[in-house]
C-alpha positions in Angstrom: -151.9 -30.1 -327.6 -153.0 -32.7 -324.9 -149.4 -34.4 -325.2 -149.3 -36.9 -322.2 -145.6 -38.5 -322.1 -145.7 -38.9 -318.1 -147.3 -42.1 -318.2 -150.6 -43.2 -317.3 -151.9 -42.9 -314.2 -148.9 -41.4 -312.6 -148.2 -37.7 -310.8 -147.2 -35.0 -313.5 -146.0 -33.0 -309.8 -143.5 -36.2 -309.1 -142.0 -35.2 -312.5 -140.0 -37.8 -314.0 -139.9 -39.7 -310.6 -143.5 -40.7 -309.5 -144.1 -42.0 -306.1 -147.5 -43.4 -304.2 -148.3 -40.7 -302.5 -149.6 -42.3 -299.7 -146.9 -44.0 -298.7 -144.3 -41.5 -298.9 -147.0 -39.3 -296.7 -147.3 -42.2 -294.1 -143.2 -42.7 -294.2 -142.5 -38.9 -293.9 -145.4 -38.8 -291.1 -144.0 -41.3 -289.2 -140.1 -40.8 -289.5 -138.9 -37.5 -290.3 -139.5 -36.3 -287.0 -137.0 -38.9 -285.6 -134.5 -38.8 -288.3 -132.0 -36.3 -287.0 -132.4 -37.7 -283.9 -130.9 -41.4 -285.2 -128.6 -39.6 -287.1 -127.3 -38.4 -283.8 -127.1 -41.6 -282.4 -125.5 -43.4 -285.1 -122.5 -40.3 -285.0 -121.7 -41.5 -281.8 -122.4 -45.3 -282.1 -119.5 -47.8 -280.8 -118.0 -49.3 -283.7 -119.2 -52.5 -282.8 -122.6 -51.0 -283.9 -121.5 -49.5 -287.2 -119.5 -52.6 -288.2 -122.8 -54.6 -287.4 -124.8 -52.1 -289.6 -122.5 -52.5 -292.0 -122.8 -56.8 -292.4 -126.5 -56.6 -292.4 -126.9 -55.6 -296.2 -124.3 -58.2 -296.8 -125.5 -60.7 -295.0 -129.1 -60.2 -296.4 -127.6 -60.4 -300.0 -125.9 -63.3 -299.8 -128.9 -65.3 -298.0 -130.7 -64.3 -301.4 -128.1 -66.0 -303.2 -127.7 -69.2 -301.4 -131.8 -69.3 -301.8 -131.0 -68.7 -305.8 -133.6 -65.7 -305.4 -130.7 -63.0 -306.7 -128.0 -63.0 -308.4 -124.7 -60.7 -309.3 -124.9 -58.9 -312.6 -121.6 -58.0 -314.6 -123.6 -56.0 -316.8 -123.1 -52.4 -316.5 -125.3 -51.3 -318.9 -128.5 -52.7 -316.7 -126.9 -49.9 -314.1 -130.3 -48.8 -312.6 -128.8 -45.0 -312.5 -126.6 -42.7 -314.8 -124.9 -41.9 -311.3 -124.6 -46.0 -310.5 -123.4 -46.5 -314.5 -120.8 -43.2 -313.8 -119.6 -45.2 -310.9 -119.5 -48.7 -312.5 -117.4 -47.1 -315.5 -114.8 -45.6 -313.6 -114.6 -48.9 -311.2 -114.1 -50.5 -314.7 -111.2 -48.4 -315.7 -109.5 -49.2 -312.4 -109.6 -52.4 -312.9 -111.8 -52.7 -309.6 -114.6 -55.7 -310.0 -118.0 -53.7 -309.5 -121.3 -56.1 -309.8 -125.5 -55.0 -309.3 -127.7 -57.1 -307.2 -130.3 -58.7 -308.9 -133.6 -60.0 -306.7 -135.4 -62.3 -308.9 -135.5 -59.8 -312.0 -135.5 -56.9 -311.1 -132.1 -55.1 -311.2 -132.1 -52.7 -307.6 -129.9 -49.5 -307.1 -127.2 -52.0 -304.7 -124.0 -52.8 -305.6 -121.3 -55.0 -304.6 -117.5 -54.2 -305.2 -113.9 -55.5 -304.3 -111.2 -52.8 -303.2 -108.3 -53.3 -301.3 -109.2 -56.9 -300.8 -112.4 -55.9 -299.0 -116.0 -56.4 -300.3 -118.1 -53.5 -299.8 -121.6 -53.4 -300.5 -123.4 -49.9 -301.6 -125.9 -48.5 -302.5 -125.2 -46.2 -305.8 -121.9 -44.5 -304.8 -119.5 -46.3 -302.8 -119.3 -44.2 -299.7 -116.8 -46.0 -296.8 -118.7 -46.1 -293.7 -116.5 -43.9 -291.6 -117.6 -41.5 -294.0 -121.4 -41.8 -293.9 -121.8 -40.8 -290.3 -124.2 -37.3 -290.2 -125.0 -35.6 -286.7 -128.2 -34.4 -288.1 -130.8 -34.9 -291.3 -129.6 -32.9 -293.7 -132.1 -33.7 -296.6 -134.3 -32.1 -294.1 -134.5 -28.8 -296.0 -135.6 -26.4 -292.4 -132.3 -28.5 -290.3 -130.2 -27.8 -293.3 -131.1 -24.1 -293.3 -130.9 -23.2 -289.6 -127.4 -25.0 -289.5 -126.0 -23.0 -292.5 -127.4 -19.2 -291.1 -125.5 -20.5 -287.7 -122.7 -20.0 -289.6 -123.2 -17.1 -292.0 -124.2 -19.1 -295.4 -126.2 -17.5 -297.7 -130.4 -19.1 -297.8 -133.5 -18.2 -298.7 -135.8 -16.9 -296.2 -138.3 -19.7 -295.0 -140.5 -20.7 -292.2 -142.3 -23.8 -291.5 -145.8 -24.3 -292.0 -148.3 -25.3 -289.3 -150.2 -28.4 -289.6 -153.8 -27.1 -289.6 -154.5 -23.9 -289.1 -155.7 -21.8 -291.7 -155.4 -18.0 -289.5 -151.6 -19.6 -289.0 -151.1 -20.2 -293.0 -152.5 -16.6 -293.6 -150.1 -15.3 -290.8 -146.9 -17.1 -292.3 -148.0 -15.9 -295.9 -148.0 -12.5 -294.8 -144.8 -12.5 -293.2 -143.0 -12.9 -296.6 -142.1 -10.8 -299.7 -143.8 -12.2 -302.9 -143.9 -14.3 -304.8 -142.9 -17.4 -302.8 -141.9 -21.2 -302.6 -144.0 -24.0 -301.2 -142.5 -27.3 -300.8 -142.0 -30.4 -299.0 -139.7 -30.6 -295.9 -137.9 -33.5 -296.9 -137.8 -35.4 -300.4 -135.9 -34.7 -303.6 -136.5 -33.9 -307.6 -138.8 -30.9 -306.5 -141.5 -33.1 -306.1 -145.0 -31.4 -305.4 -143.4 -28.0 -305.9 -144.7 -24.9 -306.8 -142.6 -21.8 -307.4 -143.7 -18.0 -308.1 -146.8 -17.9 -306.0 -148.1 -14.4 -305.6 -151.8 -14.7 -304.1 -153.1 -16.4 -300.7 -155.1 -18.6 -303.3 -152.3 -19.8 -305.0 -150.7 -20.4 -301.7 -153.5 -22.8 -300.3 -153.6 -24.5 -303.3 -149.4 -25.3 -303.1 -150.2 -26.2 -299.6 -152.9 -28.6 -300.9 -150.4 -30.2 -303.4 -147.4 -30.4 -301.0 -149.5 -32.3 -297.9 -150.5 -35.2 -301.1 -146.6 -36.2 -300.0 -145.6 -34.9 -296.4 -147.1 -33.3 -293.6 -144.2 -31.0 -293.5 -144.2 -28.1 -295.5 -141.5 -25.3 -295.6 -142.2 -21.7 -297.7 -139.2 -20.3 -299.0 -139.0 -16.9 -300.9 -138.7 -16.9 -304.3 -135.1 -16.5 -305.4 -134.4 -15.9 -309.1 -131.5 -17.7 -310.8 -130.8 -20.5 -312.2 -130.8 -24.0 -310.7 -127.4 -25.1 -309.5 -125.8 -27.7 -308.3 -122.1 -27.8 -306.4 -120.4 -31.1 -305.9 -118.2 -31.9 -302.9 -116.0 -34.4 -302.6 -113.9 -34.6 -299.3 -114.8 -31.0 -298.5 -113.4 -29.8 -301.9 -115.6 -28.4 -304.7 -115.1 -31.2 -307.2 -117.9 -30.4 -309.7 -120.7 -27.1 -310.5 -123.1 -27.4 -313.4 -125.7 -25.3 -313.7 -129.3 -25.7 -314.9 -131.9 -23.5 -316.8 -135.3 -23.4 -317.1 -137.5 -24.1 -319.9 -138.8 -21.2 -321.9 -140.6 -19.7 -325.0 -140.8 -16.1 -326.2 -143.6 -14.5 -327.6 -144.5 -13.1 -330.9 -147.9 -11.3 -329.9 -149.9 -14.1 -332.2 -149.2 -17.7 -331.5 -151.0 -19.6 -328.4 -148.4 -20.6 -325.5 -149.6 -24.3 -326.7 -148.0 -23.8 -329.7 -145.2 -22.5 -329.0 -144.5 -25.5 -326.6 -144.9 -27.6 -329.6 -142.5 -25.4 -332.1 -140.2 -25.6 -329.4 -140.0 -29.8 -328.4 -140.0 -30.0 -332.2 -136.3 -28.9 -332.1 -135.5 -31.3 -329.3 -135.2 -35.2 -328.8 -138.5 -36.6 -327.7 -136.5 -37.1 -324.2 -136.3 -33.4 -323.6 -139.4 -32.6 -324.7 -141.5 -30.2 -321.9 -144.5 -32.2 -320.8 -147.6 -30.9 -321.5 -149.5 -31.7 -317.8 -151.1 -30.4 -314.9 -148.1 -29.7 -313.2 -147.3 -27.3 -316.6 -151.2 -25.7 -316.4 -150.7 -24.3 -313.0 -147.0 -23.5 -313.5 -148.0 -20.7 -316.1 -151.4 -20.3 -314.6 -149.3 -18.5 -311.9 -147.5 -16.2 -314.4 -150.7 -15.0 -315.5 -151.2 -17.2 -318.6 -153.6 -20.2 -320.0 -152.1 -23.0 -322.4 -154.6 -21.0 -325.0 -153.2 -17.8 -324.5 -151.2 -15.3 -326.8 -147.6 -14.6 -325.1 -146.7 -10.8 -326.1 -143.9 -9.8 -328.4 -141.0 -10.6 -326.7 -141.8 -12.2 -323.5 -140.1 -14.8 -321.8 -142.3 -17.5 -320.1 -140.8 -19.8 -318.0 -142.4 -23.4 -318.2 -141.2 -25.2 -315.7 -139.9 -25.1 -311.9 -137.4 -27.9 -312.5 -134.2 -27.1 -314.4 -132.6 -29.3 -316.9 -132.2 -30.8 -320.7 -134.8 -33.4 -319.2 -137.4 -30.9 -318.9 -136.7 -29.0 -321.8 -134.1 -26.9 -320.6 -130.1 -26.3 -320.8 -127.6 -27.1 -318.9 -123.7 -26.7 -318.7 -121.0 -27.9 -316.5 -118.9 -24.8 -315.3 -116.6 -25.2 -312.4 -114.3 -23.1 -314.6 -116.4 -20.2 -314.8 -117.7 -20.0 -311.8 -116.5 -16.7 -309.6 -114.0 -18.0 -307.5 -115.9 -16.0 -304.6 -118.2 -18.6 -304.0 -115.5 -22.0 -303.4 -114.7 -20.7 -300.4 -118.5 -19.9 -299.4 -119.5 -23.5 -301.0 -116.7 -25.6 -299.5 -117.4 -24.0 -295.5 -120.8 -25.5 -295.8 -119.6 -28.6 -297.2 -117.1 -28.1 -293.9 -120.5 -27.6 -291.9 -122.4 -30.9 -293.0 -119.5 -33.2 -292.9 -120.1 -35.5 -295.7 -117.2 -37.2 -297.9 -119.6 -36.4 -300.7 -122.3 -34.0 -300.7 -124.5 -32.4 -303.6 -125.9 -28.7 -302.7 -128.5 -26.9 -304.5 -128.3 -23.2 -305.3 -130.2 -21.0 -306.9 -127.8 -18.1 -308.6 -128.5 -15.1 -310.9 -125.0 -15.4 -311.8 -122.4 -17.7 -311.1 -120.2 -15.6 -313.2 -120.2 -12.9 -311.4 -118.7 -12.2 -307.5 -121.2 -14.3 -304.9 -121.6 -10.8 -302.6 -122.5 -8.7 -305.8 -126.0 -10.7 -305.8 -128.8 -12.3 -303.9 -128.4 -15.9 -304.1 -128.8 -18.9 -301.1 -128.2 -22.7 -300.9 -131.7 -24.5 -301.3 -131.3 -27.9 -300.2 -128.4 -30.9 -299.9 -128.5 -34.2 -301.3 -126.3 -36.6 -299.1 -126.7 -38.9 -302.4 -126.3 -36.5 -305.0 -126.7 -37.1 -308.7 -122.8 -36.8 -310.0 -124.1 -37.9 -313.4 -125.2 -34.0 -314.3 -121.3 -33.0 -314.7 -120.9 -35.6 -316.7 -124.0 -35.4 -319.2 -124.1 -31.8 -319.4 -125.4 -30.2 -322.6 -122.1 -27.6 -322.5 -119.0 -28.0 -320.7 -116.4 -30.0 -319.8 -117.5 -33.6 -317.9 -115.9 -33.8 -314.3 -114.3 -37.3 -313.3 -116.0 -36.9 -309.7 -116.5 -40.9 -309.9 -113.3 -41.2 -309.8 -112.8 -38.7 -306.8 -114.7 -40.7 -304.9 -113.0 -44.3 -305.5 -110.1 -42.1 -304.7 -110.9 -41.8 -301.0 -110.7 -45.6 -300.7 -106.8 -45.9 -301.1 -106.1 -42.7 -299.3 -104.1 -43.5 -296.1 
């Protein structure tokens, strides 16, 4: 019952991605507030200033090499991403040479490529730099929001948090329909997350859990849906895959515990669903203790995060979904202005027409993980890799 797969010593609420927690804090203390504002900057840098930007990485690497303290690796398999090794295959099948920087031995997320005759360095997906320019922060989940209602997109209702004061916390609690969403401001993979929370209790506690990584906290209202995620690649919907939670149903006389177990003993040790803190509160805010009897026929949801990792399903569907929501999906993409852009939507269903339902864009990932509509559990994969090499022989 006490099955600790997370390893030792690490945060169950970083899920599969742990970080120290006092960095991140100190780096999201000190630079988030300043991050849009750089972003500006850099949007209308000379390009004497961009091109520099761009040599520095390459300059650094190949000092590293000259010292004999890195090395290029031909080895895609060592890819330190699915999204790098999606990448890396497709470069393959193009007959583009794609290498990983090594430093000493440890294989990083960088990558060095030749196209057209011009060595690019990258890190993960090979974005060209006239493409990489962003007037604001858009992992910054309040800027994203504010810029997207400016323009009629569909998001949850949120509010940030104040810093210290409790009477202000009580205040922003009470302005909001229950249950809600507390969560970083900035930051990925749900990270010190908690969903469904009903009580001011349960509120202080998320609050609590949130500032271990950031001193910027946003509430969100609870949207119900599943988790999904819409792919752009030069403005154009390249890619939707959608994500469910984990579950079990009752039968009115075996312990939620249990059930867990019956359940991760039809799955691959991978997909399991972790039993850990992050899972006691989870339920403990449906109501229910890991001891407890689920009734007959009721679903309990295990897990904020969505996905085969954390026991769930998942499915690649751009060919299902409503063709109501490209339009919606692709103005936002429109609004950001990234070549490639990964936005996170939570969707009753994506079936059905995008007006008929409440649904809203949670968060964008200007580095998205494009290995989900390839690794799906159901569907057909999407070739977005090779969407995105194809931007380099555009004229």
């Amino acid at each position: 019952m006490n099955e600790q797969s997370i390893k030792k010593g690490s945060c169950s609420y970083c899920g599969e991605a742990p970080v120290n927690h006092t960095f991140y804090f100190l780096e999201k203390l000190i630079f988030s507030p300043f991050e849009s504002h750089i972003a500006s900057v850099t949007k209308h840098a000379p390009s004497l200033f961009k091109n520099f930007a761009d040599f520095v990485p390459r300059f650094i690497f190949k000092i590293f090499t000259i010292l004999k303290l890195g090395h290029f690796s031909s080895d895609v398999t060592k890819a330190n991403s699915f999204r790098s090794r999606v990448i890396w295959e497709e470069a393959n099948r193009r007959g583009i040479k794609m290498e990983q920087i090594v430093v000493g031995k440890k294989h990083l997320d960088w990558y060095y490529a030749k196209v057209n005759g011009k060595n690019i360095y990258f890190e993960s997906i090979p974005i060209q730099s006239e493409f990489l320019d962003g007037k604001m922060d858009w992992d910054n989940k309040i800027i994203l929001k504010e810029e997207l209602l400016k323009h009629g997109l569909p998001v949850p209702k949120y509010a940030k948090l104040p810093f210290f004061s409790t009477k202000s916390l009580e205040k922003t609690f009470s302005n909001f329909k229950k249950p809600v969403v507390v969560k970083p401001q900035s930051g990925s993979r749900a990270r010190h997350t908690s969903t469904n929370i009903s009580t001011f209790m349960q509120f202080k506690k998320a609050v609590t859990l949130a500032r271990q990584i950031s001193p910027y906290l946003v509430v969100e209202e609870h949207l119900e849906g599943y988790i999904c995620r819409a792919t752009t690649v030069s403005g154009v919907l390249a890619g939707f895959y959608r994500g469910s939670f984990p579950y079990i149903i009752g039968d009115n006389q075996t312990p939620i515990g249990k059930l867990i177990e019956e359940k991760n003993n039809t799955q691959i040790k991978r997909y399991h669903v972790k039993i850990v803190d992050e899972l006691y509160d989870h339920i403990e805010r449906f109501g229910f203790g890991i001891n407890d009897v689920l009734p007959k026929g009721v679903s309990l949801s295990l897990s904020h995060r969505a996905g085969q990792l954390f026991g769930g399903n998942t499915k690649e569907m751009i060919n299902e979904l409503h063709p109501s929501f490209i339009p919606i999906i692709e103005k936002a993409a429109k609004v950001v202005g990234l070549s490639v852009i990964g936005f996170d939507a939570i969707i009753p269903d994506p079936t059905k027409p995008a007006n008929s339902q409440h649904w809203g864009i949670i968060e964008c990932n200007t580095l998205p993980f494009i290995d989900v509509h390839y690794y799906a559990l159901e569907g057909k994969p999407k070739n977005i890799a090779g969407m995105i090499w194809d931007l380099f022989f555009q004229k």
